[in-house]
N, C-alpha and C positions, 0 to 999 in steps of 0.2 A: 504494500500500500504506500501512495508518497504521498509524504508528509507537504504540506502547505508552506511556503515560506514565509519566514519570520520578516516583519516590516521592521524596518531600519529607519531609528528616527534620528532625525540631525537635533540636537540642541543647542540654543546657542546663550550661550552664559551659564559659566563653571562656579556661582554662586552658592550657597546649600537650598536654595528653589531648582537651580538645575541640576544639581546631584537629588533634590528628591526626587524630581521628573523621571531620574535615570534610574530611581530605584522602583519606583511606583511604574515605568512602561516595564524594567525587565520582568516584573512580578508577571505583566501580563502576556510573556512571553516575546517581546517586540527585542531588539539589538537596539542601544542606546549608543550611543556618541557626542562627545563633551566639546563645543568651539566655546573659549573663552578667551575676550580681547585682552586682560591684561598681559603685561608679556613676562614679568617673574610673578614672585610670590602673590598670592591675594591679599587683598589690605582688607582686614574686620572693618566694614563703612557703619557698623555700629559699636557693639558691642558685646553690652550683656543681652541677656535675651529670655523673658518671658517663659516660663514653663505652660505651654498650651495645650490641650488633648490632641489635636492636628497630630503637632510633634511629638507629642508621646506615642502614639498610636504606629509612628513609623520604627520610631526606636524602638518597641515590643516585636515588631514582625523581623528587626534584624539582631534579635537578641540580647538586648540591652532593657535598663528602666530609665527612669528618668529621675531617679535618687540616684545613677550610678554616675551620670554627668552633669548634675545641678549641687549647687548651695542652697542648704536647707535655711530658711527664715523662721524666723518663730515670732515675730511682730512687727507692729508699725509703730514711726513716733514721727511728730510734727513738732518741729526745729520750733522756737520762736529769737526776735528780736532781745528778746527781755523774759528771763523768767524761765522757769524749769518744759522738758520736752511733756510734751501730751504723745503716750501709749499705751497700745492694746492689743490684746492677741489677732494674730492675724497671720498662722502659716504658710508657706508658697515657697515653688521651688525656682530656684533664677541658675541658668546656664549663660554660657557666652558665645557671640557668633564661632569663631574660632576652636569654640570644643566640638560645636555642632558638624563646623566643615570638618574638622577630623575622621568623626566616628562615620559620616558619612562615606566620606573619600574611601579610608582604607577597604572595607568591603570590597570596593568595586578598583582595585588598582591595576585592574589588568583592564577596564574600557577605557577605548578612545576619550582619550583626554588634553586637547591638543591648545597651548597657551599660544600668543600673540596673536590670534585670530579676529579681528574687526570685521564682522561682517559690512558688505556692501551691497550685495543685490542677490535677492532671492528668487529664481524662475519655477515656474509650473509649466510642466509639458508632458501633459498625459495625466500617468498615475505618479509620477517623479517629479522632485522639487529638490533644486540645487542651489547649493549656497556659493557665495563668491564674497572671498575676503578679500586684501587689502593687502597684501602680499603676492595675491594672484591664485594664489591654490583657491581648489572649489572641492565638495566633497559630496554623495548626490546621496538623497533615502527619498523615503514614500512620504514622509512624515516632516515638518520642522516647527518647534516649537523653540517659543521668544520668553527664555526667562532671563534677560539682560536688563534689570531693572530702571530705575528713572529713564534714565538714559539713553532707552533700550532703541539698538540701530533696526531691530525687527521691527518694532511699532511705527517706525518715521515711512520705513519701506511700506508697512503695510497699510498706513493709514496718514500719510506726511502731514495732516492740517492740524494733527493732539500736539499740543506742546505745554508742557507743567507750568506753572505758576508759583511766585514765589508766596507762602504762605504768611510774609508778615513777619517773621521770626528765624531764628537761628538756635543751633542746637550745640554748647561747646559740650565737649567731651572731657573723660580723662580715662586712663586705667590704668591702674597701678598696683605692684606689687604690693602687698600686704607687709610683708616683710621690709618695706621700704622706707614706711607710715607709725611715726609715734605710738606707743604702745596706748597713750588716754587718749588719742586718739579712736585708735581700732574700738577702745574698750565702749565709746559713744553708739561705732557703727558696726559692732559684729554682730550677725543673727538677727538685721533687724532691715526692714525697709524706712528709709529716712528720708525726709521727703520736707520742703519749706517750701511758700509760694507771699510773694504780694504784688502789686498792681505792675505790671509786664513783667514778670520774672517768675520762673517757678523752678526748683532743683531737687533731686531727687537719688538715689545714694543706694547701694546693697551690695554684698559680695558676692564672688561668682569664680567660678573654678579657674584655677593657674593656668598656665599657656598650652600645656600639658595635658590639661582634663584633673589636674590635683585638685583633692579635695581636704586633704589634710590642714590641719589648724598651721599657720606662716608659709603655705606654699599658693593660698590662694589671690584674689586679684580684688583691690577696691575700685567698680565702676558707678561712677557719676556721671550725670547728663544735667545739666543748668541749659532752659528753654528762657530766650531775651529777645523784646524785640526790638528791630532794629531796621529803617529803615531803605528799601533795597537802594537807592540812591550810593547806598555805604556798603555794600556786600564787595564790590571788587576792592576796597579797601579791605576788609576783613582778608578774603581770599587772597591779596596778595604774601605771597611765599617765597621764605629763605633765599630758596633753589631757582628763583625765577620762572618755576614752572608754571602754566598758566593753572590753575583750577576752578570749577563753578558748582559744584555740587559736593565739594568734599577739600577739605584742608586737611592730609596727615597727618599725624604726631610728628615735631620736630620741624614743622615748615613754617609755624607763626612767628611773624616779625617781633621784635622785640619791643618795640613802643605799644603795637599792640596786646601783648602779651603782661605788660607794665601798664597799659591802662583797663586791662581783664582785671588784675590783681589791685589796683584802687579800688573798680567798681566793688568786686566780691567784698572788699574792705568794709564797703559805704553802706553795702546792701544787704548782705548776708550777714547769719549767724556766725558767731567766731567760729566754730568746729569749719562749717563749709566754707569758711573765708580761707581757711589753713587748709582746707584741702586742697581745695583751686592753684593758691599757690607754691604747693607742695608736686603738682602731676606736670607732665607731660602732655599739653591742653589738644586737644584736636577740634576740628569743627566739621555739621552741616547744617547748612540751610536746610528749613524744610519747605518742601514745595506741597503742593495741591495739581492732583493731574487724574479727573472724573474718569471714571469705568465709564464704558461705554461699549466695546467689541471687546471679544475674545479670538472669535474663528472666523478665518480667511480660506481660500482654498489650499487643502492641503497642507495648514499651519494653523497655530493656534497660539495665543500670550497669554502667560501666566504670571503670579506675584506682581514688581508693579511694573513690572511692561505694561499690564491692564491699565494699573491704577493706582494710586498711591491711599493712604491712608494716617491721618496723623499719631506722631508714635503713642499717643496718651493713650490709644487703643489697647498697646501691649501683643499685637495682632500684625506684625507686619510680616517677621517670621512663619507663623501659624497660616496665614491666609496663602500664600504661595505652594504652603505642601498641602493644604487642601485643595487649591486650584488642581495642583499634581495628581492625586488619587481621584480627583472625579475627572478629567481627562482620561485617566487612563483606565476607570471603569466604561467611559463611552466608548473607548478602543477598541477597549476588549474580544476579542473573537474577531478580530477584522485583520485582515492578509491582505499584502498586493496582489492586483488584480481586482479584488472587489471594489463592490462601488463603496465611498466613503461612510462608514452610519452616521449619516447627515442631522435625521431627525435625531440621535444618543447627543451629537456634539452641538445641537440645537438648544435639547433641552438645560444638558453642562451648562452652555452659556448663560440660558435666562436664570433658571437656578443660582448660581455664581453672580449676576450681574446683580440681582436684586440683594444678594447678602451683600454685596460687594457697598453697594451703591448707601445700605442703609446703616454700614459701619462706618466707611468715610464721612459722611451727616454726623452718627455719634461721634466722631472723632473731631470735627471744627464744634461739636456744642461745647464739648471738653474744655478747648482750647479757650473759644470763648466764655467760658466759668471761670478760667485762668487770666486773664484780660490778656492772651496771647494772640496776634495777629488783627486786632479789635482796633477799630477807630476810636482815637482819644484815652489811650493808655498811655503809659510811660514808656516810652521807648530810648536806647543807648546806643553808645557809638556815634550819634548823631551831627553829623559835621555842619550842622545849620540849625 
């Protein structure tokens, strides 16, 4: 008897949305393949990362839980200006970008997995759709899916008119060794989610496993996110970096100018609780803007975007992680049973879509109400950095 051939799906963004895609089609028997445009290592464009059912649900089918690569929390407290923390029980488990791309990669280290790759143009002719990079190589399957996030070169191709929006605000970062961080310090923020907020500013604090997947007491990481708004008139002032490099979506650790970097460490001074003022200028700061960029498509012919190729959603969600590996698993249940040669299941990747759009559509809504509770992105808040 011969067997049906397996669909070969091109991916394009080596992200952990594109590693779940690769785990969630191989599940369904399909040949996966990884084009991602950076050209060395990947840069964590977040962080820590929310413990979601999505992601646990993958982490159980490849062996794993999700106490074996998170930090355990055991409450909340809200920092104030003046006067003792307000706390309450409140457990949850918090991972890191970085642990997640691990646990995912290593399983799969023998798929196509090919770095410098910038997609440029995607063709459909027939049942085959070919990719064309930026180097000149092209690579052809039945199938390509766009989980190349904000940015993503598959959505511009597939739909050129979507273009994100700056949401109002900016997101610095830090992460840092544990090990690195005063001991009354840690003793404030270990076990706990830590969190201050007032009129455009709100920051937010927990630990999260070492570079490594450690979960050991001084081998883990303290990640912060301080949300500020800031005028986008000033964002290429923000974004400009050390190295000259241009950036718009993302500042590295190690590339903030120094003046501004000195006037990060005033604000937190002026603004912040002393614990988060000593953090701030204690790390390694990074930044993203956040943008806004509505769902609206998924499936094109013979392709489909997933995480925020689709769409974005603001981080207060906790959901940006989680929404891309569930994009993953209902893709690749509409797949399912489907071989080259057959006609596409149009109506499975129809319904995928409206299903997905409408969650899609009514989490990004909760996620600007979020923001606007926080006077984040809001007309007539406080805004900084403001050079006028």
């Amino acid at each position: 008897m011969q067997h049906a051939k397996a669909a070969r799906v091109v991916i394009v963004g080596g992200s952990v949305g594109g590693l779940a895609a690769a785990h969630e089609l191989r599940a369904i028997g399909a040949e996966a393949a990884v084009y991602e445009r950076s050209a060395g290592r990947m840069q964590a464009r977040g962080a820590g990362v929310v413990m979601q059912p999505e992601v646990e649900a993958l982490l159980v089918r490849l062996g794993l839980s999700a106490r074996e690569v998170s930090v355990e929390l055991r409450e909340r407290q809200q920092l104030h200006l003046h006067g003792r923390a307000t706390r309450y029980a409140a457990p949850q488990l918090m991972t890191a970008w970085d642990t997640l791309y691990r646990v995912l990669r290593e399983p799969v280290a023998g798929l196509c997995y090919r770095l410098d790759s910038a997609l440029t143009r995607v063709r459909v002719e027939g049942s085959e759709v070919t990719a064309e990079f930026a180097d000149g190589s092209t690579t052809q399957g039945h199938f390509l899916v766009g989980a190349d996030g904000i940015g993503s070169a598959t959505r511009r191709l597939l739909d050129p008119a979507t273009r994100p929006s700056y949401a109002g605000y900016v997101a610095w970062r830090g992460l840092e060794p544990e090990s690195a961080l005063p001991g009354d310090l840690l003793e404030v923020l270990t076990g706990r989610f830590t969190f201050f907020g007032s009129d455009g500013l709100q920051m937010l604090c927990y630990l999260v496993p070492g570079p490594d997947g450690e979960l050991e007491e001084g081998s883990r990481r303290v990640n912060w996110v301080w949300y500020m708004n800031v005028p986008e008139h000033d964002l290429p002032r923000l974004l400009a970096s050390r190295s000259g490099k241009p950036y718009t979506t993302f500042l590295p650790p190690g590339e903030i100018l120094p003046d501004i970097a000195a006037e990060l460490a005033a604000t937190a001074k002026a603004s912040l609780p002393e614990r988060f003022a000593q953090l701030v200028r204690l790390s390694d700061v990074f930044m993203q803007p956040v943008f806004d960029l509505a769902p609206h498509r998924m499936v094109a012919d013979h392709a489909a975007l997933i995480g925020d190729a689709v769409g974005t959603v603001r981080p207060h969600t906790a959901s940006g992680t989680s929404k891309a590996f569930a994009d993953a698993a209902g893709l690749a249940a509409a797949l399912r049973g489907w071989t080259p040669g057959q006609e596409l299941p149009a109506g499975r990747l129809a319904d995928w879509e409206q299903q997905r759009l409408l969650h899609l559509v009514a989490l990004s809504r909760a996620g600007i109400d979020l923001a606007d509770r926080s006077s984040l992105g809001t007309a007539g808040s406080r805004r900084f950095f403001a050079s006028e």
